[in-house]
TORKOL-4160 file (C-alpha; in steps of 0.2 Angstrom, whole numbers, padded with zeros to 4 digits, m for minus):
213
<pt num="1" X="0325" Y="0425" Z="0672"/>
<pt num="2" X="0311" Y="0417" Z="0660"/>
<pt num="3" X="0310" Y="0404" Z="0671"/>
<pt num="4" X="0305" Y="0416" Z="0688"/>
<pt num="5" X="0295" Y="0425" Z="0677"/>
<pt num="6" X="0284" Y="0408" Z="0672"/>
<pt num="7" X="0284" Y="0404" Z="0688"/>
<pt num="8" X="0277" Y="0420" Z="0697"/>
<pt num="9" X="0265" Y="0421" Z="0683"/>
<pt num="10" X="0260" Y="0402" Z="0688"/>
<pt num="11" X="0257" Y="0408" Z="0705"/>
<pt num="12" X="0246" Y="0423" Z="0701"/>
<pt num="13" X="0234" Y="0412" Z="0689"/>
<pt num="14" X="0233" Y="0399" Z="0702"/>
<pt num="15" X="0229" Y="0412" Z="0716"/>
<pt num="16" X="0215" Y="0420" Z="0706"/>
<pt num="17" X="0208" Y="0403" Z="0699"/>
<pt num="18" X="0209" Y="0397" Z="0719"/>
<pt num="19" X="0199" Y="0413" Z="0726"/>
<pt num="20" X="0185" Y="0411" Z="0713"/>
<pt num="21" X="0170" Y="0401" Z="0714"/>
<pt num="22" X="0174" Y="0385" Z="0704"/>
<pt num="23" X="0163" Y="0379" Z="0690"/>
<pt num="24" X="0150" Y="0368" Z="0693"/>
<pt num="25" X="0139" Y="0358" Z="0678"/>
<pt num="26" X="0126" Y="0352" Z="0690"/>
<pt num="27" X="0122" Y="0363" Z="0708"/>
<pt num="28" X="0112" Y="0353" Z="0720"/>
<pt num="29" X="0108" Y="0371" Z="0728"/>
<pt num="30" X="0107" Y="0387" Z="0718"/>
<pt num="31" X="0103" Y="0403" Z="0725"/>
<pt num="32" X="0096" Y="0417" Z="0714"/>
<pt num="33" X="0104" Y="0430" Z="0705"/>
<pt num="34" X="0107" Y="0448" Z="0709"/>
<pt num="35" X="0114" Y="0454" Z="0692"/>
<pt num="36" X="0108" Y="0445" Z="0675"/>
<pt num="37" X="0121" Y="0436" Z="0666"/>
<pt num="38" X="0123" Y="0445" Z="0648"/>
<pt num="39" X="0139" Y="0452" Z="0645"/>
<pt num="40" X="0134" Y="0468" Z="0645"/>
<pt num="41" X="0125" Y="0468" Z="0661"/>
<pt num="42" X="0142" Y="0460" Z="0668"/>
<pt num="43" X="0155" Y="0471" Z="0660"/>
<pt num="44" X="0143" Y="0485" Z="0670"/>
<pt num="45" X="0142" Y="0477" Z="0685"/>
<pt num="46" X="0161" Y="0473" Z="0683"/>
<pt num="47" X="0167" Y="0491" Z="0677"/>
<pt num="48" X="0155" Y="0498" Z="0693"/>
<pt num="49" X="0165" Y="0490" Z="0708"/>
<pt num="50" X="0183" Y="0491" Z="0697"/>
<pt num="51" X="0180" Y="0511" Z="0697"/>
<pt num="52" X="0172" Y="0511" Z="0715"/>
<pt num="53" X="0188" Y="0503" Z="0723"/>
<pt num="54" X="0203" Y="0508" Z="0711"/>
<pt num="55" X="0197" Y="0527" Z="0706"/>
<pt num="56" X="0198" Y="0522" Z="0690"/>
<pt num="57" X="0193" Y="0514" Z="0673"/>
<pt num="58" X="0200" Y="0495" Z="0673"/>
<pt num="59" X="0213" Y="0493" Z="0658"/>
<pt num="60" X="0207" Y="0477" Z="0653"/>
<pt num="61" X="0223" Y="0469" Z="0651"/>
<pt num="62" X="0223" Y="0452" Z="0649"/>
<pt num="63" X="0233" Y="0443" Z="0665"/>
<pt num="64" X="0235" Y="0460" Z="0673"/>
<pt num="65" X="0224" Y="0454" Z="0687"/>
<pt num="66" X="0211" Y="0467" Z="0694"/>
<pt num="67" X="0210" Y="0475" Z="0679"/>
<pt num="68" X="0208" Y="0457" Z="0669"/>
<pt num="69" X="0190" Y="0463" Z="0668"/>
<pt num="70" X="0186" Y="0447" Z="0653"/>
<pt num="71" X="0192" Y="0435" Z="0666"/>
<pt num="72" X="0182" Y="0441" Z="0678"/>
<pt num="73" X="0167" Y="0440" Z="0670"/>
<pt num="74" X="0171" Y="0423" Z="0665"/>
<pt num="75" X="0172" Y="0416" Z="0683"/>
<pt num="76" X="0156" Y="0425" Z="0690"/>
<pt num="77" X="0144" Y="0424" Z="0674"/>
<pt num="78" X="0139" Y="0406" Z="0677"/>
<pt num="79" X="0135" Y="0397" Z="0693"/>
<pt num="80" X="0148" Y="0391" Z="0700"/>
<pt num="81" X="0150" Y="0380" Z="0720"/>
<pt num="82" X="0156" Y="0392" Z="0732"/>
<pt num="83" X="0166" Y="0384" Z="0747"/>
<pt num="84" X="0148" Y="0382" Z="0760"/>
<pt num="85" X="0142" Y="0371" Z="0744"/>
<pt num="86" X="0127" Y="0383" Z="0738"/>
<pt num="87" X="0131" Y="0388" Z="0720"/>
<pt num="88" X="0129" Y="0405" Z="0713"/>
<pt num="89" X="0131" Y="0417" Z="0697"/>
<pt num="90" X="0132" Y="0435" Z="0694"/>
<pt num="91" X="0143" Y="0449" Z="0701"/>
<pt num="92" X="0140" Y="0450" Z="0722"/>
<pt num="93" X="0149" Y="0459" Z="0736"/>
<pt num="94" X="0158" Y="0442" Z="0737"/>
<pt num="95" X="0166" Y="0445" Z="0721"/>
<pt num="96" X="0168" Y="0463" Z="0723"/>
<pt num="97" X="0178" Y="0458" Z="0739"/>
<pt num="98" X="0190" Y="0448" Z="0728"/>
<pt num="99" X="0193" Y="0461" Z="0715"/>
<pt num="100" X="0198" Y="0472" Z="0729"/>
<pt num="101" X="0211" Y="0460" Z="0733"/>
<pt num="102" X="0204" Y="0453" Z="0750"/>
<pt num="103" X="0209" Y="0435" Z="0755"/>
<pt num="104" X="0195" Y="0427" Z="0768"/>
<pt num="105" X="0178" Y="0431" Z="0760"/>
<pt num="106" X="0163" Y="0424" Z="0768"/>
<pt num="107" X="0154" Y="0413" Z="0754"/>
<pt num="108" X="0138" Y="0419" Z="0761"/>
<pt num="109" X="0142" Y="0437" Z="0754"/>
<pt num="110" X="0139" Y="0430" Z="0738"/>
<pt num="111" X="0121" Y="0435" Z="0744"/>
<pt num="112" X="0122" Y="0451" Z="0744"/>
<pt num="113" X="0125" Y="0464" Z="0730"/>
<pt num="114" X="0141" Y="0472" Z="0727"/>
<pt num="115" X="0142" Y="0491" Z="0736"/>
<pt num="116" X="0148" Y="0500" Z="0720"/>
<pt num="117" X="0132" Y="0496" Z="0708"/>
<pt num="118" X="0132" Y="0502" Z="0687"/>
<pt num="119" X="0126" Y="0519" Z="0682"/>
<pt num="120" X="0110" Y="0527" Z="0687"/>
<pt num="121" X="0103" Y="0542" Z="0679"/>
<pt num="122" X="0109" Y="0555" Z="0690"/>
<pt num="123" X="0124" Y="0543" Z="0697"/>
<pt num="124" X="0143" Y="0544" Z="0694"/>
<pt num="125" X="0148" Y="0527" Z="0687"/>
<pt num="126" X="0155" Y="0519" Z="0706"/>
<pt num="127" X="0147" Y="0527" Z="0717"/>
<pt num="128" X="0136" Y="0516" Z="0730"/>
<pt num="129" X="0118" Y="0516" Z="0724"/>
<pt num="130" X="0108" Y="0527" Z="0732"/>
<pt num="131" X="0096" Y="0521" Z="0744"/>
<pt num="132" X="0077" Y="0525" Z="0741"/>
<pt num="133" X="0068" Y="0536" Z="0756"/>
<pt num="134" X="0057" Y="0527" Z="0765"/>
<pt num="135" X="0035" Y="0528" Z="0761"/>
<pt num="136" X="0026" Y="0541" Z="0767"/>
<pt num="137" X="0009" Y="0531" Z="0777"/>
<pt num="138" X="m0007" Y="0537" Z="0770"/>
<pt num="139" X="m0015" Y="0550" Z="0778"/>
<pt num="140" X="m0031" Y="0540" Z="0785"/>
<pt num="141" X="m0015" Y="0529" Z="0793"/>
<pt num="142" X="m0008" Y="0544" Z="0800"/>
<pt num="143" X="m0023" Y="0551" Z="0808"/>
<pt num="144" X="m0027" Y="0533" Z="0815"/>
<pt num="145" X="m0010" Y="0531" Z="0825"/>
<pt num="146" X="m0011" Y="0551" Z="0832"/>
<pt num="147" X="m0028" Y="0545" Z="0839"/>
<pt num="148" X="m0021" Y="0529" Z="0847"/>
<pt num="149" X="m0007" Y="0539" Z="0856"/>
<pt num="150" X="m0021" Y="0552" Z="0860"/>
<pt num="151" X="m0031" Y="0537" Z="0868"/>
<pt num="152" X="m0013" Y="0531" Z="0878"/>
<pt num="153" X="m0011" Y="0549" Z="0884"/>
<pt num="154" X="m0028" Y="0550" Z="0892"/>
<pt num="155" X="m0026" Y="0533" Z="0899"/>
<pt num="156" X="m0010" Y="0535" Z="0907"/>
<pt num="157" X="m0018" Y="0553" Z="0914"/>
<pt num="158" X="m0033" Y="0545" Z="0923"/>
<pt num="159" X="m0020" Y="0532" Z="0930"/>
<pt num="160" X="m0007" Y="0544" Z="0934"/>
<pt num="161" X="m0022" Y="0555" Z="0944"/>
<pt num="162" X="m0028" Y="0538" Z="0951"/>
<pt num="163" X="m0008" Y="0534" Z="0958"/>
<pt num="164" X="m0008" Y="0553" Z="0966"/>
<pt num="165" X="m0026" Y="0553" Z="0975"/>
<pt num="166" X="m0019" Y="0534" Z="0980"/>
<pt num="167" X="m0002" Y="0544" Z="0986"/>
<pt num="168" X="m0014" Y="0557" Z="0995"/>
<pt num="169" X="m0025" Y="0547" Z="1004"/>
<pt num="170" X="m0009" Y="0536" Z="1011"/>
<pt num="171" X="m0002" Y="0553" Z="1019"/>
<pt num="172" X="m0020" Y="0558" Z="1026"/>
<pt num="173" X="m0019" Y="0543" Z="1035"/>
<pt num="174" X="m0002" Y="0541" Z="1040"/>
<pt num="175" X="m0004" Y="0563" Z="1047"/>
<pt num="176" X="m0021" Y="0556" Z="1058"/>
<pt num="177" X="m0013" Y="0540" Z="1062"/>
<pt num="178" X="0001" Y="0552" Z="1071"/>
<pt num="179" X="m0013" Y="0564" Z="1075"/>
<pt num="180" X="m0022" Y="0550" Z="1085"/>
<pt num="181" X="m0007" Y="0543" Z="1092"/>
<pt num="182" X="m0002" Y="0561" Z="1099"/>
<pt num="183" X="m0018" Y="0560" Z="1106"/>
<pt num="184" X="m0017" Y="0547" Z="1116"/>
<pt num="185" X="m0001" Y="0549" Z="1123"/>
<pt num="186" X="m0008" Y="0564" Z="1128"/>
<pt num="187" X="m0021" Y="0557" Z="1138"/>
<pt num="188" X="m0012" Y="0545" Z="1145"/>
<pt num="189" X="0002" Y="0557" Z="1153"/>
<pt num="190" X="m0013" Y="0567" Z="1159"/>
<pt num="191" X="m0018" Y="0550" Z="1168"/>
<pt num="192" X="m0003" Y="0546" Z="1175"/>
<pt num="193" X="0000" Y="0564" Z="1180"/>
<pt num="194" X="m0016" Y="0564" Z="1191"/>
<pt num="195" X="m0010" Y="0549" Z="1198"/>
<pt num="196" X="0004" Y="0553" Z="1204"/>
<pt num="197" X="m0002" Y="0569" Z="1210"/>
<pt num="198" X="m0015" Y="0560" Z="1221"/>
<pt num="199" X="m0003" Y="0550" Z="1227"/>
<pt num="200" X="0009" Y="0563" Z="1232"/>
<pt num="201" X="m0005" Y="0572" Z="1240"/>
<pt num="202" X="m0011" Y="0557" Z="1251"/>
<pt num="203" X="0009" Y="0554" Z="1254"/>
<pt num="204" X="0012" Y="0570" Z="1262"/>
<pt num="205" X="m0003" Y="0571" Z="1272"/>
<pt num="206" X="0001" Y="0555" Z="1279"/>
<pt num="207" X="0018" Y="0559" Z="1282"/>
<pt num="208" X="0012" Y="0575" Z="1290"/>
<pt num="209" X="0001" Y="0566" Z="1300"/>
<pt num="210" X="0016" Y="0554" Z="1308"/>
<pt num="211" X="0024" Y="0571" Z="1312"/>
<pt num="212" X="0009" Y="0579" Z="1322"/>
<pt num="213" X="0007" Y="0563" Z="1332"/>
């Protein structure tokens, strides 16, 4: 029975030394920092994500994984080669991820600040830090965008009244182009009217004539 027990504890130590970033005295690369590196600023940064994923205050129990919160703080407050080669210290989503017990990380996380972030006045302790609302413009820059769109608007009218007078003038001429078509079909069937009337006329007096003689 001791003998399993060694051995699962074994396991669990390696897994954990395996899933962190390992040690590196000299880091060709180094990317900044996103929490400083005191012990204080890490047990914060720690407790923050420990309580935002678990619901709860970590134990601190030596080899009791997650809530091991002195061996985290001893992987992540140095910089240490991540698997892409860049090095990096602090707490980061990366190593929030791991605490949380997820198994394919992506290095570049490491990046990026971890969701739950330390207390801030008006905060509970875990809670995702609240995001800041956006600048409201001056009002000289306010008044200088309404009078572009002003500008757009009467622009795009005159173009707009441009297009229908354009539309209107095409219709005129299609309706006289119809209009002067009619009207000479018109004159033609007269034409040809009159010609055959004459021609009917000269057509029966002849005939007539051939009768009488």
């Amino acid at each position: 029975m001791s003998i399993r027990l060694v051995s699962v504890s074994t396991v669990f130590v390696l897994a954990i030394i395996f899933a962190t970033p390992a040690r590196a005295q000299v880091c060709a690369l180094k990317h900044p920092t996103l929490t400083a590196l005191d012990h204080e600023s890490m047990v914060a940064a720690y407790t923050a994500s420990f309580r935002g994923l678990k619901g709860r205050a970590p134990t601190w129990l030596s080899g009791s994984g997650a809530d091991d919160g002195n061996y985290w703080i001893a992987v992540s407050d140095h910089y240490g080669e991540y698997s892409d080669g860049v090095c990096r210290a602090g707490w980061n989503a990366y190593m929030e991820l791991k605490l949380g017990g997820s198994d394919s990380v992506s290095p570049a996380l490491g990046d990026q600040p971890a969701r739950f972030q330390p207390t801030a006045p008006g905060q509970t302790l875990g809670e995702p830090a609240p995001s800041h609302p956006l600048p409201i413009p001056p009002l000289h820059t306010i008044d200088f965008c309404a009078a572009q769109i002003t500008m757009l608007q009467t622009a795009m009218t005159a173009r707009l009244d441009q297009l229908v007078r354009h539309v209107d003038l095409v219709d005129q001429n299609v309706t006289a182009g119809r209009a002067e078509n009619t009207t000479f079909f018109a004159a033609v069937t007269r034409h040809w009217k009159a010609i055959v009337g004459t021609v009917g006329t000269a057509a029966i007096g002849f005939i007539g004539g051939k009768k009488l003689g």
